[in-house]
N, C-alpha and C positions, 0 to 999 in steps of 0.2 A: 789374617783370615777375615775380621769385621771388614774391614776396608773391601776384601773381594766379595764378598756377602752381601754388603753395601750397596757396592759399584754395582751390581748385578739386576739389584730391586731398584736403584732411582736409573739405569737405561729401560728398564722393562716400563718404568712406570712415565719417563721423560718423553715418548711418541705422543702418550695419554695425553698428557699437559699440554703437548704443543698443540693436536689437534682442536683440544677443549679451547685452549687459548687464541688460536689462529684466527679467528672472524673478529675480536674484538682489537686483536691489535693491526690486524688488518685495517679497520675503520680507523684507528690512531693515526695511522700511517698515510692515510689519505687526505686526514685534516691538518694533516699539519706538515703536506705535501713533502713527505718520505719516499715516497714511490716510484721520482723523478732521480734519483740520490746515490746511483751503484747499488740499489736496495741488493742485490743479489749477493754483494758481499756477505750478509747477513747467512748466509751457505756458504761462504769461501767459494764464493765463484767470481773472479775478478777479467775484469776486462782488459786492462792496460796489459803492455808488454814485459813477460818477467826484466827483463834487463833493464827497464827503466824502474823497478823494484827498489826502492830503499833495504837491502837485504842485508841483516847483520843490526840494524838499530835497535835501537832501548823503544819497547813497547808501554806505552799507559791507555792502559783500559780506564774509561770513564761513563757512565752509565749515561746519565742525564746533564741537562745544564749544568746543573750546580757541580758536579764532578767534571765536567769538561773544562768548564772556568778553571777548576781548582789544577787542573791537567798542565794548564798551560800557564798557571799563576809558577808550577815547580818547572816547566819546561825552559821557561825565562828565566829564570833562577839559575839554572844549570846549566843553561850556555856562558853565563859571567865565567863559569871554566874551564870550559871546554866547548869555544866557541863554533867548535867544527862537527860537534856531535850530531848526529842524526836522530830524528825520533818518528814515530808511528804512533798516533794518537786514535785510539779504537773506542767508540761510540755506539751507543745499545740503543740510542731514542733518535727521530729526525730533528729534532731539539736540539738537543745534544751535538749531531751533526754539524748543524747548521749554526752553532758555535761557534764549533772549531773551526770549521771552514771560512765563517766571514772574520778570523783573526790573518787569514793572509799570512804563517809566520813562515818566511823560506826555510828547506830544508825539514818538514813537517808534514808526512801525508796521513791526510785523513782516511779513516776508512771505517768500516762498522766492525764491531768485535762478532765474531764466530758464533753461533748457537751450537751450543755443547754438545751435540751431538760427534760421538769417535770421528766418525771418516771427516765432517766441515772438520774441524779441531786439526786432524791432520792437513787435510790440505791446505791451509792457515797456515800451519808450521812451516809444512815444506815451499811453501811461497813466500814467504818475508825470513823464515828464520833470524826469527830474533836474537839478539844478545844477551836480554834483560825482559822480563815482563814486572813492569806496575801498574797495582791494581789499588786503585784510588778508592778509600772507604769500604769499598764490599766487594760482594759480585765474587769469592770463591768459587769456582764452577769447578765440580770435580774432573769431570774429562782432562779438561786443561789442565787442571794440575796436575794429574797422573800424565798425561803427554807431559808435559815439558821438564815433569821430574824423569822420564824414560830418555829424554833429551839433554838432561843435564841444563837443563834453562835456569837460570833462577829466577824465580818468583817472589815479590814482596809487595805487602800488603800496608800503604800509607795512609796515613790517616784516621785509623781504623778506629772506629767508634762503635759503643754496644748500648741502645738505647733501653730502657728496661725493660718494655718487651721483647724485642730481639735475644736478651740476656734470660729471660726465662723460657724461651724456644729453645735456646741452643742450648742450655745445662739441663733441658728437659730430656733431650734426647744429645748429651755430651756423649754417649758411648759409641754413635756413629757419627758425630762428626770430628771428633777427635784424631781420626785416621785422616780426615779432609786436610782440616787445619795445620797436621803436622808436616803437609808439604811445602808447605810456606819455607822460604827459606829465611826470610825477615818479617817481621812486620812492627810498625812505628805509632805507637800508640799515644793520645791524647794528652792521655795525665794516667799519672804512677799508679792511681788506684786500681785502675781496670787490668795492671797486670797477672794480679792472682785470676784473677776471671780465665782470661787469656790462657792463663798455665791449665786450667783447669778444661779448656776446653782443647786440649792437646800440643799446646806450642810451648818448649821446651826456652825455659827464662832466660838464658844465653841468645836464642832469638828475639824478644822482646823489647826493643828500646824504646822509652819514652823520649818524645822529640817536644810536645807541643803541639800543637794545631795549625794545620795550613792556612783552613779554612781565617783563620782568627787573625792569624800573625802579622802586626801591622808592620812589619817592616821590611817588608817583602810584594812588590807591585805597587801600582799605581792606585792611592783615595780616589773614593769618586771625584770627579772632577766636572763645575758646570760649564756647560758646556754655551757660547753665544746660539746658536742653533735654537736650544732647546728654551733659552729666554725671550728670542723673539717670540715664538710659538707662546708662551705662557702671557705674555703683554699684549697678545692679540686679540686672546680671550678676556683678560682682564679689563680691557681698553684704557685708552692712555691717561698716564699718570698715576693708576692703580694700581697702593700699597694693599692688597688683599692676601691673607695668610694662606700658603699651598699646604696641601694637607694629603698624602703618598700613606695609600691601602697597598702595601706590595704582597705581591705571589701570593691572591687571595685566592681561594678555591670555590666551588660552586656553592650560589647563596649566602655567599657575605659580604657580597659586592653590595648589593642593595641593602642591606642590614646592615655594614659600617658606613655608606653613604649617606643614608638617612641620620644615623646618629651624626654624624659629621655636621649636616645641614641644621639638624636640632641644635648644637652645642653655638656651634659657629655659622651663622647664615651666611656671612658674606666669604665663606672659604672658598678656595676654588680646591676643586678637590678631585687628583688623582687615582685613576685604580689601574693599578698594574697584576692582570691573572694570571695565575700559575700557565696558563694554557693559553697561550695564544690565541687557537683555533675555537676559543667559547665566544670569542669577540661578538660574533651577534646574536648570542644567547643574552651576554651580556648586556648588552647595549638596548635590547628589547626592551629587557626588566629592569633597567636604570630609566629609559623612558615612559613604564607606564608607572613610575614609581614618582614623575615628574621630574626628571633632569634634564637637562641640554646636553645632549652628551655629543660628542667630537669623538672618532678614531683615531689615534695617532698615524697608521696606515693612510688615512685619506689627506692628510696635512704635509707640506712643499717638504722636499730633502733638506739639505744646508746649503748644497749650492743655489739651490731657487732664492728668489724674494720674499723677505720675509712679507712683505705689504700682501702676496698671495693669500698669506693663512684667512685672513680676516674674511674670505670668501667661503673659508668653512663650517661659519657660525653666521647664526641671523642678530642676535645682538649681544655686547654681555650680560650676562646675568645672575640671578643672585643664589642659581642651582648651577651652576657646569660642573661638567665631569668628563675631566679627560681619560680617555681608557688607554694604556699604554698596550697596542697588539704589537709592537714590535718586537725583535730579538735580538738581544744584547745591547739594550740600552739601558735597562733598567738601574746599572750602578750609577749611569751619571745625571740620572732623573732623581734619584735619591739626594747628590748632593742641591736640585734647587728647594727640597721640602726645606717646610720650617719643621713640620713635626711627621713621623714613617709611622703606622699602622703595620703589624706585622700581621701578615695573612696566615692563615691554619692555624690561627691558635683562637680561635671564637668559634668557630662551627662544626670542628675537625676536629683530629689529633695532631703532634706532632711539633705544630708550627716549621714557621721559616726563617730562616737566616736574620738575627740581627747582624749580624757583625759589619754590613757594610754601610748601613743606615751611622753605626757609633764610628767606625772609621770616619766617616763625614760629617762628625761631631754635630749627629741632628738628635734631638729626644725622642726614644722608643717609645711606644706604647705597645703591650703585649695581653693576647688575652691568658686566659688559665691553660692555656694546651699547646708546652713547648716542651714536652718530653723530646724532640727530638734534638735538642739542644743542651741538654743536661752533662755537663752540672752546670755549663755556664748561666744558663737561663732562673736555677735558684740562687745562684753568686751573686748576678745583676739586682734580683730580687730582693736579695738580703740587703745589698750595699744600695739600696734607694738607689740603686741607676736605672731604675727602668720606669714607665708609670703604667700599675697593673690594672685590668678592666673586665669584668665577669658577665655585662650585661648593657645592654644601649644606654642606660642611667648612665652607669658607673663610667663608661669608654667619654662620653661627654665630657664628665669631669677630668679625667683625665688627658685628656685633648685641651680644655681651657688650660690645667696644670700643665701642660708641657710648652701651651703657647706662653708664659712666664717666663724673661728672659732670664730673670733670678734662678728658677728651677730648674729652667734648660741646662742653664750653665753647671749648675751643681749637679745634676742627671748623667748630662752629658762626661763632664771631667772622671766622675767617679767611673764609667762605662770603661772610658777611653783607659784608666789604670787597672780594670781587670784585665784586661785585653794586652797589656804589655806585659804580663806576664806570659805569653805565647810569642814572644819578640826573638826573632830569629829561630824559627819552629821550620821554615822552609831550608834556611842551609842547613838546619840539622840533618831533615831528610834526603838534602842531596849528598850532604855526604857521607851519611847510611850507605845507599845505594850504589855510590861510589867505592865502600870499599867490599860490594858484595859480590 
């Protein structure tokens, strides 16, 4: 009875939301050119021919980048055994999209995930009918799980992480979404702790397996890897024969670009110093207020591909200097820009909440630095803490020092090795969950 009580007040109330919502991510959508994209999937209105339909595949829902990465980190996984499986990889941001899409994997169509609305929801169904739907970290949407429990689909939920606010939303109001949650037909949770939570907010322990973490699990996909490309470009700026220290701000958010920049330039002047933003489409917001803060700043965007010559780059800069700042606007490069740092800046956690992914920074055994606000990474982010794998920073003093301290190859070393043995405790977190999945 809660559940249809439920289901009754979030349709009545989900036209409200969307209209409220519609103009702003509308604008989203055009910076970070969506619009060009099937956008119309996004209604389950598809253009291609049913018959040329991947119809019957294993669906993963991934919201954003970082869940579309992790999409295709378990899609690769799960061909090692079952090389002939099909999949449909559904995507909620143009980000995101454009992920998947520039991974090229045969036998993988891309497409946007459904806005919950009954009738898109079914017509989604009835055009792919899926075999399987997983839903990477989050994104629950009731419609859809009442369709595909009416369908007999099963639905599992990988990954699943409950950050502390999220965890006091949901047991604030456990008595309605308990009936949400309880359609899950699996879901693969983190670490053992978060299972009583889980129980509590409707999913039944017998569903519940702890696998480990996708996101983390070094044993599963390819380390960053540097890449020759991305060296030329950095010796361009440096000019030749410059051993000068690279110093990687990644998936920084609005106004920390010039406030870890600046500190950067304080601690270490002769760094050359990367920023890589959450948002692509800030690029010359960003690049604005990098230059009247006094940087040299370069777009990644405007610099030759890899087939070009490198000798081109040099035409993108007037000389080197003892401020550059390269802005990385590209997409899907950022894990292999990571392996050329000497030391990674984690972005959202100085100015924001939340923070961003270490995990691919210590795969590439480079030294973190994090500021106070990585609740979204919890508990890893107080483990690293505890075990001195990380170096912590509250304020542009403290982030200097800590930036000299990580440029230490004695500290790196010790930072780094202890990082890298948290982290293998989530070793083999991926085949867990494909063989979850596999026997659901």
């Amino acid at each position: 009875m809660r559940l249809i009580f439920g289901l009754a007040i979030y349709r009545l109330l989900l036209p409200l939301l969307f209209v409220a919502a519609f103009p702003g991510w509308l604008v989203k959508m055009l910076r970070r050119g969506g619009l060009g994209t099937r956008l119309g999937e996004r209604a389950a209105i598809y253009a291609g021919a049913l018959k040329n339909e991947p119809r019957g595949a294993v669906h993963l829902h991934a919201v954003s980048v970082g869940e579309a990465m992790l999409a295709l980190k378990l899609i690769h996984e799960w061909r090692n055994s079952a090389p002939d499986l099909r999949f449909v990889l559904a995507t909620g941001t143009a980000t995101g999209h454009a992920v998947a899409t520039s991974a090229e994997l045969p036998g993988v169509r891309v497409t946007y995930a459904p806005l919950d609305f009954p009738g898109m929801v079914r017509r989604y169904l009835r055009h792919f009918e899926p075999s399987q739907i997983v839903l990477i970290e989050g994104e629950a949407w009731p419609n859809l799980l009442l369709a595909c429990r009416r369908r007999k689909i099963p639905v599992s939920l990988v990954n699943a992480r409950l950050s502390p606010r999220s965890t006091g939303r949901y047991l604030r109001f456990a008595a309605w979404v308990r009936p949400v949650f309880g359609l899950l037909d699996a879901i693969a949770i983190q670490n053992p702790g978060d299972a009583a939570i889980w129980q509590q907010l409707g999913i039944a322990a017998d569903k519940i397996h702890t696998t480990g973490s996708l996101k983390i699990d070094p044993s599963s996909g390819q380390p960053p890897t540097r890449r020759p490309e991305f060296q030329a470009l950095l010796a361009s700026l440096t000019g030749p024969g410059a051993a000068r220290p690279i110093i990687l701000a990644a998936s920084t958010h609005a106004g920390e670009e010039v406030w870890i920049a600046s500190a950067i330039r304080d601690a270490v002047p002769d760094a050359v110093i990367l920023i890589a933003p959450r948002h692509a489409e800030r690029r010359a917001q960003v690049k604005a207020e990098l230059e009247r803060s006094g940087f040299q700043v370069v777009l990644r965007s405007t610099l030759p591909e890899a087939h070009e010559r490198p000798a081109r780059v040099s035409s993108a800069i007037t000389a080197p200097s003892p401020a550059i700042c390269l802005v990385i606007d590209t997409t899907g490069e950022l894990r292999d820009w990571t392996a050329h740092a000497d030391v990674v800046i984690i972005g959202k956690s100085f100015l924001a909440t939340g923070g961003q992914n270490p995990c691919e920074a210590i795969l590439a055994a480079k030294p973190v630095v994090c500021g106070p606000h990585m609740e979204n990474f919890e508990p890893l982010a107080s483990n690293l803490l505890a075990a001195h794998a990380t170096f912590p920073a509250n304020d542009p003093a403290s982030l200097g020092i800590a930036i000299r301290r990580a440029l230490d190859p004695h500290a790196a070393l010790a930072a780094t090795s202890r990082a890298t043995a948290l982290l293998t405790q989530h070793c083999g977190a991926t085949r867990r969950i494909v063989a979850l999945l596999t026997r659901s």
